[in-house]
C-alpha positions as CSV (number, residue, x, y, z in Angstrom):
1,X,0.0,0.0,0.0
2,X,2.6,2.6,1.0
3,X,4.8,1.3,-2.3
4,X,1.8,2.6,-4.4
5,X,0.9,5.9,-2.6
6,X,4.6,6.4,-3.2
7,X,4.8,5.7,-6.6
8,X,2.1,8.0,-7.5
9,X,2.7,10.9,-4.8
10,X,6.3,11.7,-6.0
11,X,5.8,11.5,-9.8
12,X,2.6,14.2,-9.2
13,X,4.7,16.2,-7.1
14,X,7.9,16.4,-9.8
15,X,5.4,17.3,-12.4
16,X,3.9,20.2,-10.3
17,X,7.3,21.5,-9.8
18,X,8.3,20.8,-13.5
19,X,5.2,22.7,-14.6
20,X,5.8,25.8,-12.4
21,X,9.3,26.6,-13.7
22,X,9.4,30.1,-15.0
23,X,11.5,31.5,-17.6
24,X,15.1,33.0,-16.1
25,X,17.3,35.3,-17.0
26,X,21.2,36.0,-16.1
27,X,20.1,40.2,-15.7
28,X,16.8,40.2,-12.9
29,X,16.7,42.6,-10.8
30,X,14.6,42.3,-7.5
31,X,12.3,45.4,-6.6
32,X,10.5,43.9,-3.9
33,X,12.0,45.8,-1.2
34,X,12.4,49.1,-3.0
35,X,14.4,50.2,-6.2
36,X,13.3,50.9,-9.5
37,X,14.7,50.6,-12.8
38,X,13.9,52.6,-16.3
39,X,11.5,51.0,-18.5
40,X,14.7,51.4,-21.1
41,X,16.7,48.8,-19.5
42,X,13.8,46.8,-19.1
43,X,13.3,47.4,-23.2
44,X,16.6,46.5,-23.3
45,X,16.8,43.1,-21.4
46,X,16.4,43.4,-18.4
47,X,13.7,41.6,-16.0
48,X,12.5,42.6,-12.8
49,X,10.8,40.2,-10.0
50,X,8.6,41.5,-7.1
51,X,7.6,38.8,-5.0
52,X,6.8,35.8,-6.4
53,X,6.0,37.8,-9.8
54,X,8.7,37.5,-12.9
55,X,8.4,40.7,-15.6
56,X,10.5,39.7,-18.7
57,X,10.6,40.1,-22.4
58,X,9.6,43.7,-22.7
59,X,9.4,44.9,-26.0
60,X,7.2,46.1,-29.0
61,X,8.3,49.9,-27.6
62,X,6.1,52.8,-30.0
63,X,5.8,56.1,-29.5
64,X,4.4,58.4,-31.8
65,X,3.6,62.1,-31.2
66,X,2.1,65.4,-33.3
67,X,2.1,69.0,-33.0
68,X,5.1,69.3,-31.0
69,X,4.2,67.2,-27.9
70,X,7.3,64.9,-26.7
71,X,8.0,61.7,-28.2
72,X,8.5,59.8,-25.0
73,X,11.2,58.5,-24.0
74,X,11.7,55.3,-22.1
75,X,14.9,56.5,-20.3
76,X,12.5,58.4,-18.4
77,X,10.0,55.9,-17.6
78,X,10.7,54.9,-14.0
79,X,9.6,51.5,-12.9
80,X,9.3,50.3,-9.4
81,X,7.3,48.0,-6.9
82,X,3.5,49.8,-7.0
83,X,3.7,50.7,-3.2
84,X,0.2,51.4,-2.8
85,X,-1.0,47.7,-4.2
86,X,-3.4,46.2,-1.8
87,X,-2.8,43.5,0.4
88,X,-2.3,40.0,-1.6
89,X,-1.5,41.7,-5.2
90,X,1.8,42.3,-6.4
91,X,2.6,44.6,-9.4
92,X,4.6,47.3,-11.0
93,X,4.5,51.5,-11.3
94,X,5.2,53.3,-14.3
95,X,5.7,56.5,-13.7
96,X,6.8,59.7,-15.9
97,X,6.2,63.3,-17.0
98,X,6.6,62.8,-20.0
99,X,2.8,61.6,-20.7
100,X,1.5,65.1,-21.6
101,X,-0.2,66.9,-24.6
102,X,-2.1,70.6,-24.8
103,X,-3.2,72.6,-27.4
104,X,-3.5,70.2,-30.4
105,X,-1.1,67.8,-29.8
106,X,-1.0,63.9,-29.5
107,X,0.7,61.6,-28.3
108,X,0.9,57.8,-28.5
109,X,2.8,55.4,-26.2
110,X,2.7,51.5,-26.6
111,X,5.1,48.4,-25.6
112,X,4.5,44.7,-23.8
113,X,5.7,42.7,-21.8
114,X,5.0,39.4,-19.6
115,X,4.5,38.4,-16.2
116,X,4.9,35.0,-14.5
117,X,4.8,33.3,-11.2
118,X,7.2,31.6,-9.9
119,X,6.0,29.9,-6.6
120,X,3.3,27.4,-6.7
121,X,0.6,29.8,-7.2
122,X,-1.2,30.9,-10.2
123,X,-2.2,34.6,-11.4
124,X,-6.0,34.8,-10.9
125,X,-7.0,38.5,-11.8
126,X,-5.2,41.7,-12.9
127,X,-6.3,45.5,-12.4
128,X,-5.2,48.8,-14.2
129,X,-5.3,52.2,-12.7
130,X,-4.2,55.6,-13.9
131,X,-3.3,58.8,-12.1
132,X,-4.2,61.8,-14.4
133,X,-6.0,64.7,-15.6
134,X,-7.4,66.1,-18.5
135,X,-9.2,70.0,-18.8
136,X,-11.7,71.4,-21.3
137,X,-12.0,68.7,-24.8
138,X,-8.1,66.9,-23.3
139,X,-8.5,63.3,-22.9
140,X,-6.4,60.6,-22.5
141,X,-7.3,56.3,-22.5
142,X,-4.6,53.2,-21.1
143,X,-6.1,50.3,-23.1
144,X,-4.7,47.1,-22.4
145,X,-4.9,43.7,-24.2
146,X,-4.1,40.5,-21.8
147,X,-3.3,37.2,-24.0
148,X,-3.2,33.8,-22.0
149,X,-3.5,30.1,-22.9
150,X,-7.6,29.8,-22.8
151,X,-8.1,33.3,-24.2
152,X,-7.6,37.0,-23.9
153,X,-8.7,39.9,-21.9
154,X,-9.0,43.6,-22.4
155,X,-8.9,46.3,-19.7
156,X,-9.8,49.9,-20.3
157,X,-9.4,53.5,-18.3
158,X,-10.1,56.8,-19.7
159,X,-10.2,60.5,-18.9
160,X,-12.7,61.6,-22.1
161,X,-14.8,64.9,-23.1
162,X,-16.8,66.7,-22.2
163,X,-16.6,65.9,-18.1
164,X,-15.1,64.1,-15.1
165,X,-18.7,61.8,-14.5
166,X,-17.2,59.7,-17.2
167,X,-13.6,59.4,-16.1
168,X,-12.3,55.6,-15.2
169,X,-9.6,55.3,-13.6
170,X,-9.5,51.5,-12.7
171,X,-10.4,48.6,-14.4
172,X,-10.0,44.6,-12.8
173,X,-10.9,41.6,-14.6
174,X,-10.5,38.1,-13.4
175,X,-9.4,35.5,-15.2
176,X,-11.7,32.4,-16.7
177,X,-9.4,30.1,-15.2
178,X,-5.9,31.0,-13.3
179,X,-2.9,31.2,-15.4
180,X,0.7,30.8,-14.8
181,X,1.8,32.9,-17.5
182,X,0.3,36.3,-19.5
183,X,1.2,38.5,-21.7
184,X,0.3,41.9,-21.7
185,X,0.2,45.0,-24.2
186,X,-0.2,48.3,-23.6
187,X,-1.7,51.3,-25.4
188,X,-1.6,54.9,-23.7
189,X,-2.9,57.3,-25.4
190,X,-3.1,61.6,-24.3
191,X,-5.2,64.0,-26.8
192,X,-5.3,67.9,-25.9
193,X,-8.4,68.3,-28.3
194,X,-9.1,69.9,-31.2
195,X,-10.0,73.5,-30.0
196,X,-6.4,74.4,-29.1
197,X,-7.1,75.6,-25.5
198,X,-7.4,71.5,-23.7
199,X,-4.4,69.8,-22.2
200,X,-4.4,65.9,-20.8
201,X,-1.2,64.2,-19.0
202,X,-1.2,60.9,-16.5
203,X,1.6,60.8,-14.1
204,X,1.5,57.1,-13.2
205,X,-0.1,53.7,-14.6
206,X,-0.5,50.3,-12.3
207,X,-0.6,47.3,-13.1
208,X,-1.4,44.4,-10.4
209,X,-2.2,40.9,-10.1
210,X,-3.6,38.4,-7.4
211,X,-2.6,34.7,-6.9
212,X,-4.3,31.9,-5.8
213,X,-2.4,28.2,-4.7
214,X,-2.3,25.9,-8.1
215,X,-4.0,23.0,-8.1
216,X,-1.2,20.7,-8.4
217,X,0.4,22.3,-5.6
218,X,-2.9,20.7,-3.9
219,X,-2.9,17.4,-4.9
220,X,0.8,17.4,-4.1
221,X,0.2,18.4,-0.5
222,X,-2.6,15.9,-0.6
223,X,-0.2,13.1,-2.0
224,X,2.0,13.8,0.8
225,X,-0.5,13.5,3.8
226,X,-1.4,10.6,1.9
227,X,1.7,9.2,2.1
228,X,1.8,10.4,6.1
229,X,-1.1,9.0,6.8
230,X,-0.1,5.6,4.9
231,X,3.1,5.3,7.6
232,X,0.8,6.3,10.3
233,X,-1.4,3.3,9.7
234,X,1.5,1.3,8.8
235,X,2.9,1.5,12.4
236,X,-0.2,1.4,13.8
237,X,-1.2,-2.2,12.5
238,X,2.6,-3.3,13.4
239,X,1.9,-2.4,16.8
């Protein structure tokens, strides 16, 4: 009996493991306690880990820009730990000046990266908020677009015309089922307006996820009481 629990505890338990192994890098950095690094190195190679959380392979950087308004520049993009994340979700904070239009101009900001875990948890929802402001026909809008194994998800804030009763500054969506790995793109986005006298800028964009235990990480803790138990009786009959 215990030769059998055995046999199928550990081979559940190596495949857990096996299946939770993120992707690695020699360059990671660790913000969890504090830090930050430019969103340029990160463009550049670099990841970053807070917590349990691995950010790697950024990329797909954009920026476009008209009637004089900055073409931003990731060098002066800081990223660090998002230290007002609630309890249980860990995440990241961009952070610049450089997000800001008025009189006619645009402005266009995109790149991507992704985002694993590297405990035995999985990611189970992800929330988007904005710090910004817009006056008279300014606006701005972070769209993202969230790509996973069973699907995709899209998460939206805006600052639009003609008032602040429409402004959304947070958006949360919970995954179908909880993923070990997603990919996210980003689209930010700052109008001043067409009548020359609005203005729009966003100081900071967050980006966090929750976690929940994996379900193999389950049955492996149930495999090993199993096996516990198994002894347990073992010596009990003996005796």
């Amino acid at each position: 009996m215990f030769r059998l629990i055995w046999r199928l505890a550990v081979p559940m338990t190596a495949i857990a493991l096996f299946a939770l192994a993120p992707p690695t890098k020699a360059a990671v950095i660790d913000l969890t306690s504090g830090g930050s690094v430019t969103l340029a190195q990160l463009l550049a190679g670099v990841d970053v880990t807070v917590g349990d959380k691995l950010f790697y392979d950024f990329g797909g950087w954009a920026t476009t820009s008209t009637g004089g308004a900055l073409a931003v520049d990731p060098n002066l993009i800081s990223v660090k730990r998002d230290p007002s994340e609630p309890a249980g979700e860990l995440g990241l904070l961009f952070q610049t000046t450089q997000w800001f239009v008025f009189g006619t101009q645009t402005q266009d900001t995109k790149f991507e990266y992704n985002v694993a875990s590297m405990s035995g948890r999985l990611i189970s929802d992800i929330t988007l908020q904005t710090a910004g402001g817009a006056l008279y026909d300014g606006f701005w809008y972070v769209s993202e677009n969230v790509t996973f194994s069973a699907g995709a998800l899209n998460l939206d804030v805006t600052n639009p015309p003609p008032g602040p009763d429409l402004v959304v500054t947070l958006d949360h969506k919970v995954f179908p089922v909880p993923v070990s790995v997603a990919h996210v793109a980003k689209d930010i986005a700052l109008n001043a307006g067409p009548l020359a006298v609005g203005s729009a800028g966003i100081s900071a964009v967050e980006q966090d996820f929750s976690q929940v235990p994996t379900p193999q990480a389950a049955f492996a803790g149930f495999g090993l009481f199993g096996v516990l138990g198994a002894l347990k009786l073992r010596r009990s009959l003996k005796a």
